[in-house]
C-alpha positions as CSV (number, residue, x, y, z in Angstrom):
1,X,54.4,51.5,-25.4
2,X,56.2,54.2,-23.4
3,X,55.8,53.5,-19.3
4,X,56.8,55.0,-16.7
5,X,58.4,53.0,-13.4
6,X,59.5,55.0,-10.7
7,X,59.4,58.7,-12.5
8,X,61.7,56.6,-14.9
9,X,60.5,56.9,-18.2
10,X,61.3,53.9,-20.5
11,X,60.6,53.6,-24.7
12,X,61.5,52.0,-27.3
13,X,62.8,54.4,-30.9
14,X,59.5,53.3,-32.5
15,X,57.8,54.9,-29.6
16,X,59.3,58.0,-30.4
17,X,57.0,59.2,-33.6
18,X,53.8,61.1,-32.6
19,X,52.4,61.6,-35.7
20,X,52.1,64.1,-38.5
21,X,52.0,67.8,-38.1
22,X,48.3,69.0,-37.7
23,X,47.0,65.8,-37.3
24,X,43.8,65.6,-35.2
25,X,41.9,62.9,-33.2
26,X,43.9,60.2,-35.4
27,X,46.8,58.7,-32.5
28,X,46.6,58.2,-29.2
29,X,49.7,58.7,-26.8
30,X,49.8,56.1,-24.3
31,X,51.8,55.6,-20.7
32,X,51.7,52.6,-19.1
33,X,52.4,53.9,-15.3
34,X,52.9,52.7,-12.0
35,X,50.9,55.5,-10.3
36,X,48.6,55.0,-7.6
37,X,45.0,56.6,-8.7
38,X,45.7,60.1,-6.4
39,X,48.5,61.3,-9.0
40,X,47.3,63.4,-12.1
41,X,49.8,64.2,-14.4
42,X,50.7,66.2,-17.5
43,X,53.0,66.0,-20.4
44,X,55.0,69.5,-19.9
45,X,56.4,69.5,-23.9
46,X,58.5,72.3,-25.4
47,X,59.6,72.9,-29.4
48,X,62.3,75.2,-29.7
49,X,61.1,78.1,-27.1
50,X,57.4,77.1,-27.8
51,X,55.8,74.8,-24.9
52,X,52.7,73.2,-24.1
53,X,51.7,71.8,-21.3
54,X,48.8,68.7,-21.6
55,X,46.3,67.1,-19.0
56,X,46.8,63.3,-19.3
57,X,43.8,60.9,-18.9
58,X,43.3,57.7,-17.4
59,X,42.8,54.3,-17.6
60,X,43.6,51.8,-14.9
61,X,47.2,51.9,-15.5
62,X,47.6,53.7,-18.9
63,X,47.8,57.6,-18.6
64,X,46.6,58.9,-22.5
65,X,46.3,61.6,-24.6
66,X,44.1,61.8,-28.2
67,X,46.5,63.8,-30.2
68,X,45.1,67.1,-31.3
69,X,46.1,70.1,-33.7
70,X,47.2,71.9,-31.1
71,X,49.3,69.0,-29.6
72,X,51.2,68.7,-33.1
73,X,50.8,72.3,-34.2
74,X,54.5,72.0,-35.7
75,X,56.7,69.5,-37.0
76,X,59.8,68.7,-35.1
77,X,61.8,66.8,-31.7
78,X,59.2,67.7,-28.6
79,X,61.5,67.4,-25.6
80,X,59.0,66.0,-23.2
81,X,58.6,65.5,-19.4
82,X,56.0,63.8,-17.4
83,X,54.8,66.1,-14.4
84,X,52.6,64.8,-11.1
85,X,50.3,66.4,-9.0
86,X,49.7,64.5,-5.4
87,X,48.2,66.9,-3.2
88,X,51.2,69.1,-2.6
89,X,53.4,66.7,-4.2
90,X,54.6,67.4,-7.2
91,X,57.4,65.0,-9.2
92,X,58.6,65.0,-12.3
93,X,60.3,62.6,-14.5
94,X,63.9,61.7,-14.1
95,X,66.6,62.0,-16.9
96,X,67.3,59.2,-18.3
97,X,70.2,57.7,-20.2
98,X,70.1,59.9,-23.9
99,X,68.8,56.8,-26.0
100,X,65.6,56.7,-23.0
101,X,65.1,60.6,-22.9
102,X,61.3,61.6,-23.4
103,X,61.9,63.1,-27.1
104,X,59.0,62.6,-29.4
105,X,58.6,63.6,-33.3
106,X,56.0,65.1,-35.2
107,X,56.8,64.4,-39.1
108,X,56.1,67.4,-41.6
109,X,54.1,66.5,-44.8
């Protein structure tokens, strides 16, 4: 599971597949976070020039996302960055070393 300490983000390589382009409803992202309940966040994600921004639910300590058509409208490395709302707060995730980035992969049939 990807988490998230600090605005570190941590994952292991198997983390990094998403799923297959144009899937819908079949995988679930999941975050395991150390947020206090007050933060909402979002997964800014960008293809190429094309970006998408998505609303992250939770549970306890696991922010989630179903993973939708429109999530994995294209094939491809999503360079990814988690984004918190606090108020007037706002934090995003840190870079981390290359191997750690936020990068995920939809697979094209």
């Amino acid at each position: 599971m990807i988490e998230l300490k600090n605005w570190r983000v941590r994952m292991e390589v198997r983390d990094r597949e998403l799923g297959y382009e144009s899937d819908h409803l079949h995988r679930r992202l999941e975050i395991a976070a150390d947020l206090d309940a007050g933060w909402a966040v979002k997964l800014d994600m960008a293809l190429g020039k094309v970006k998408n921004v998505v609303d992250l639910e939770r549970t306890g300590d696991v922010l989630w996302v179903d993973l939708t058509r429109d999530i994995l409208a294209a094939d491809g490395l999503y360079r990814c960055q988690l984004r918190g709302l606090k108020g007037d707060t706002v934090a995003h995730s840190v870079d981390a070393p290359a191997h750690q980035q936020l990068k995920l992969v939809a697979v094209g049939h």
